[in-house]
N, C-alpha and C positions, 0 to 999 in steps of 0.2 A: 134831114134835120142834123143841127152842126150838134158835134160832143160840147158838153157844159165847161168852158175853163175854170178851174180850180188851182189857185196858185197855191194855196194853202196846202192842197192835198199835195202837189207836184212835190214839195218840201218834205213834206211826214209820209213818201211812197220810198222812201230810202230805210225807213225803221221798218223792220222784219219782225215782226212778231210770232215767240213760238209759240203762243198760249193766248189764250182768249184777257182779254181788258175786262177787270169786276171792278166798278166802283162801290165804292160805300161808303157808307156817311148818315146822319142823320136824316131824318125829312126839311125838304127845305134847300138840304144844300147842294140841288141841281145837279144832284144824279143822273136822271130823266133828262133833263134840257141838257146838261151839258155832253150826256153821253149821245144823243142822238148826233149832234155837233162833232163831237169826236171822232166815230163813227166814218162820218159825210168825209172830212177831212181825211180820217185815215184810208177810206176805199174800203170799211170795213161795213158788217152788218150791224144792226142795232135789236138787243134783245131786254125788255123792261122784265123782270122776272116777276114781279107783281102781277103784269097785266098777263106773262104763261100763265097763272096760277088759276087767276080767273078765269082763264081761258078754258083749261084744264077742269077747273070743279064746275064750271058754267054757271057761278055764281060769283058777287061782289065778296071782297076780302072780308067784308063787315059781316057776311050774311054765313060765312066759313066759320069767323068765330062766333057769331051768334048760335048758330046751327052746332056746329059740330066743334066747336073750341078750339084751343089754342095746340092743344096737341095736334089734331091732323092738318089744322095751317100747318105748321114745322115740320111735318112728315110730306107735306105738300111741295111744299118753299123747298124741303132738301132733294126731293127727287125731281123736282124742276130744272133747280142751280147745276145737279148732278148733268142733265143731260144736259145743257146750256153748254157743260165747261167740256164733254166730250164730243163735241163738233170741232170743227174747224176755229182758228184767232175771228173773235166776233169781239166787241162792246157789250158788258151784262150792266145793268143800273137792278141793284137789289136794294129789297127794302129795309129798313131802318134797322133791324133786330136781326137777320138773315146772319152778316158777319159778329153777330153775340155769343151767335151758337155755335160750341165749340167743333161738333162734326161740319157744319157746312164752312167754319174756317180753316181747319183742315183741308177739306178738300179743294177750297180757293188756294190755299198756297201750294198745295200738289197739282194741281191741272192750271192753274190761273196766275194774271199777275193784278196784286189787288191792287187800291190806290183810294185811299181817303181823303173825300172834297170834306176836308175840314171850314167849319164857319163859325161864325160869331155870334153870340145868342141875339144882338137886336137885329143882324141880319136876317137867323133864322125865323123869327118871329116875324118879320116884316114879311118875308117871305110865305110864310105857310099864312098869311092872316088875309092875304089873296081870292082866298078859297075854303071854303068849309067841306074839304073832303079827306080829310085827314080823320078818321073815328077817333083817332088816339086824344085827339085834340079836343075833342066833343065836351064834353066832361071836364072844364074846370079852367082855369087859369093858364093862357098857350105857352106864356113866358116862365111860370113856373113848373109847369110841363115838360118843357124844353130845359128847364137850365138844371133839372131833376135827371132827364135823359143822358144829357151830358157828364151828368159827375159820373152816372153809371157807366157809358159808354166809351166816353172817350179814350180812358185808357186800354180798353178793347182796339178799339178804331188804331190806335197807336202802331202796332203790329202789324199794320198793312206794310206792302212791299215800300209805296211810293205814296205820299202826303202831300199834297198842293191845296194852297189858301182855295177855298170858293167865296171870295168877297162880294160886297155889293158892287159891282165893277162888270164890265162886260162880258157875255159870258165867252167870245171870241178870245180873251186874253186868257180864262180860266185854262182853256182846252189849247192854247199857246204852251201855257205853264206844263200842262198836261204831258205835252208833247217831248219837249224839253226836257221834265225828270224824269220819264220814259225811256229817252236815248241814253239818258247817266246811267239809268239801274240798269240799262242789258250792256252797257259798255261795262259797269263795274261789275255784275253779275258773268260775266263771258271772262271777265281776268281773274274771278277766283274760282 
């Protein structure tokens, strides 16, 4: 059986990463899809730290903070990201609130290089309205759920290493974008 040609990856095997890929971002804005993509492209692994989580408690996120609250989510979600970021350069897609907290943003910026798929609230809403598996969503109006998340979040989300539009647009160009201020920050990060 012939190897798979990937021109895309042929392209982004020349970027050397010393530290694993953490996106973040709101819900919606194709963490998950784009990071799997990312990933493929880079020759790297793909790690969803929602889905370690569940893996881990062997129950649904919903059923963590029903059950056992929001505290040991968080205490969950940090000793998940923790070992995530102490492997090998992998792709981590974490979930919405993960980079809020200010120890597991810490420790993205000490072991990781972060990178916020920033989006657009009708994107995000068109997006998350796809699917009724978002719990956060369950409960109330998604648009002004979202656009509540965002005033909180965003200037959080800010302080990532590297910021790229997640538009409604393909997501093959988002993880183009990706690539590209990737090569800027370790070229600008290697000169200072």
């Amino acid at each position: 059986m012939g190897k798979e040609h990937n021109t895309a990856g042929e392209n982004s095997n020349l970027l050397k990463l010393p530290k694993p890929i953490v996106l973040v971002g709101l819900m919606g804005a194709g963490k998950s899809t784009v990071g799997r993509r990312l990933a493929r492209d880079l020759g790297l692994d793909f790690r969803d730290s929602d889905n370690e989580i569940q893996e881990a408690a062997g129950c649904s996120i919903s059923d963590i903070f029903e059950i056992h609250g929001e505290g040991i989510f968080r205490d969950l979600e940090k000793r998940v990201i923790k070992r995530l970021l102490e492997g090998s350069p992998l792709v981590i897609a974490t979930g919405g609130g993960a980079f809020i907290q200010p120890h597991i943003r810490e420790m993205i910026s000490e072991f990781g290089i972060s990178i916020w798929l920033r989006a657009e609230l009708d994107v995000l809403v068109e997006r998350v309205s796809r699917k009724n598996t978002r719990p956060l969503l369950e409960k109330g109006d998604k648009r002004e759920i979202l656009s509540d998340l965002m005033d909180k979040r965003y200037p959080v989300y800010e302080q990532a290493d590297v910021i790229v539009n997640s538009d409604d647009g393909a997501h093959e160009k988002v993880v183009h974008d990706i690539i590209h201020a990737l090569k800027q920050f370790l070229k600008t990060s290697k000169a200072s």
